[in-house]
C-alpha positions in Angstrom: 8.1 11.5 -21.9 7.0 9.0 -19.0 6.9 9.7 -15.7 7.1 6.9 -13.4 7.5 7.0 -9.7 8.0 5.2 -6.7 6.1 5.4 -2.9 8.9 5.2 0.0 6.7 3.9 3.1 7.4 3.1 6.5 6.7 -0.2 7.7 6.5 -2.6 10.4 9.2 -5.2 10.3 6.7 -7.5 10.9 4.3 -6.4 8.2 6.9 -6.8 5.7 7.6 -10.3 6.8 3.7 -11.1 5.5 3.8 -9.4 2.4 7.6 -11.0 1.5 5.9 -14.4 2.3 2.4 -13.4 0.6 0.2 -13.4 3.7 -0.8 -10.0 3.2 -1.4 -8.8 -0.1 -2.9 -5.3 0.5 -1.9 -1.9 1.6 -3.8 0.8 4.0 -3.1 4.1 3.7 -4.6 7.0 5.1 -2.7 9.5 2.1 -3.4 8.7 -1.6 -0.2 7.6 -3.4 0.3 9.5 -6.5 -1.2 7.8 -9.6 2.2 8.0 -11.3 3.7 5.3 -8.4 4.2 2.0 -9.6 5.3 0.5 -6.4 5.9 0.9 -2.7 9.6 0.4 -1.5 9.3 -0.3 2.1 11.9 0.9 4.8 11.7 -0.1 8.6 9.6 2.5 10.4 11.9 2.6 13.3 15.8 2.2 11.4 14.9 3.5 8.5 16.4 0.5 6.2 15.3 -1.2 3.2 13.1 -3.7 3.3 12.0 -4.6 0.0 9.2 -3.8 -2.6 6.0 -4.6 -3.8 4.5 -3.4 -7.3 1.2 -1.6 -6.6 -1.3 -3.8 -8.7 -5.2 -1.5 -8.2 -6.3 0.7 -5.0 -9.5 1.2 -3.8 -10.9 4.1 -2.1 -13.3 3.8 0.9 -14.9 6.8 2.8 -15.7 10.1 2.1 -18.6 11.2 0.4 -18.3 9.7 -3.1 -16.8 6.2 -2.2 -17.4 2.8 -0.8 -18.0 2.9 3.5 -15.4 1.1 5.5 -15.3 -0.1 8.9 -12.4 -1.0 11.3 -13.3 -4.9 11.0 -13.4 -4.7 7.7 -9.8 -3.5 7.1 -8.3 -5.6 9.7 -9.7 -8.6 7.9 -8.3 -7.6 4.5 -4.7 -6.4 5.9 -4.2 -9.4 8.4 -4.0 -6.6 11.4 -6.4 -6.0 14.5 -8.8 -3.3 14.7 -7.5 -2.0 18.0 -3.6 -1.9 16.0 -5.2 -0.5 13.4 -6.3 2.9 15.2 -3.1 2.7 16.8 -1.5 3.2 13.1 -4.0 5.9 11.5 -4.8 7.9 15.2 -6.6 10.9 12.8 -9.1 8.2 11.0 -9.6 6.6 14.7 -11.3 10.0 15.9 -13.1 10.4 12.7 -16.4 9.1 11.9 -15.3 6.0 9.3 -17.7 6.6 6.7 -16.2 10.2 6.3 -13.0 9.7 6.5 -10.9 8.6 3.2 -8.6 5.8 3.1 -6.9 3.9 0.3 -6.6 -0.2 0.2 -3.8 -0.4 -2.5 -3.5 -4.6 -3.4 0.1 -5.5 -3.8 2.6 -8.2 -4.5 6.8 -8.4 -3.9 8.9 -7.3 -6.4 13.0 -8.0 -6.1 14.9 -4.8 -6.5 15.7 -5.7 -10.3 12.3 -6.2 -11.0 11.8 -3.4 -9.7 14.0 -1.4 -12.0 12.9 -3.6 -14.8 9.4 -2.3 -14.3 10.0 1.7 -14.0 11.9 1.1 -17.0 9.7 -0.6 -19.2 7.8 0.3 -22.2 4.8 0.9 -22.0 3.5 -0.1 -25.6 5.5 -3.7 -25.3 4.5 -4.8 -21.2 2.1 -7.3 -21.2 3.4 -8.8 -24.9 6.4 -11.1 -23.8 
């Protein structure tokens, strides 16, 4: 048995917008995604609808007191966001001192809804053969 999974997130509108049109190919989250998640599928943090998908390609974790430091500039640089918007989004990391705190930079690209499917569905053994 294989169990794949899926990571609902919320998301700005705009942020989607740069991911859809592949100026923004990573992902910060201040909660690890389970390793069993193959993708994000993005709603609208304020409606609640779908906004597409992206297939989770690597994450890296910063912060902590086994992994990589991180600072504020840093991830705004990688994620296309400012620093002040930034702390706005992850308030909890904003009053913690940045080299303690955890955070995950997941790299992604857009998948359509049937790819998707096609992807959770796969085998295993036979991906990366056609």
């Amino acid at each position: 048995m294989i169990t794949r999974s899926v990571t609902v997130a919320k998301i700005r509108r705009e942020y989607w917008e740069q991911i859809a049109d592949g100026r923004k190919q990573f992902e910060l989250r201040d909660e690890e995604v389970a390793a069993t998640s193959r993708a994000f599928v993005f709603v609208d943090a304020s409606t609640g609808e779908h906004l597409g998908n992206a297939r989770i390609i690597s994450c890296t974790n910063f912060g902590g007191y086994d992994d990589s430091p991180w600072s504020w500039l840093m991830f705004s640089k990688l994620v296309d966001v400012p620093a002040a918007e930034l702390k706005e989004l992850f308030p909890v990391a904003a009053k913690n001192i940045a080299e303690e705190y955890e955070m995950y930079l997941y790299e992604i690209t857009p998948i359509s809804d049937d790819e998707l499917l096609r992807n959770l569905f796969a085998d295993p053994e036979k991906q990366g053969k056609d």
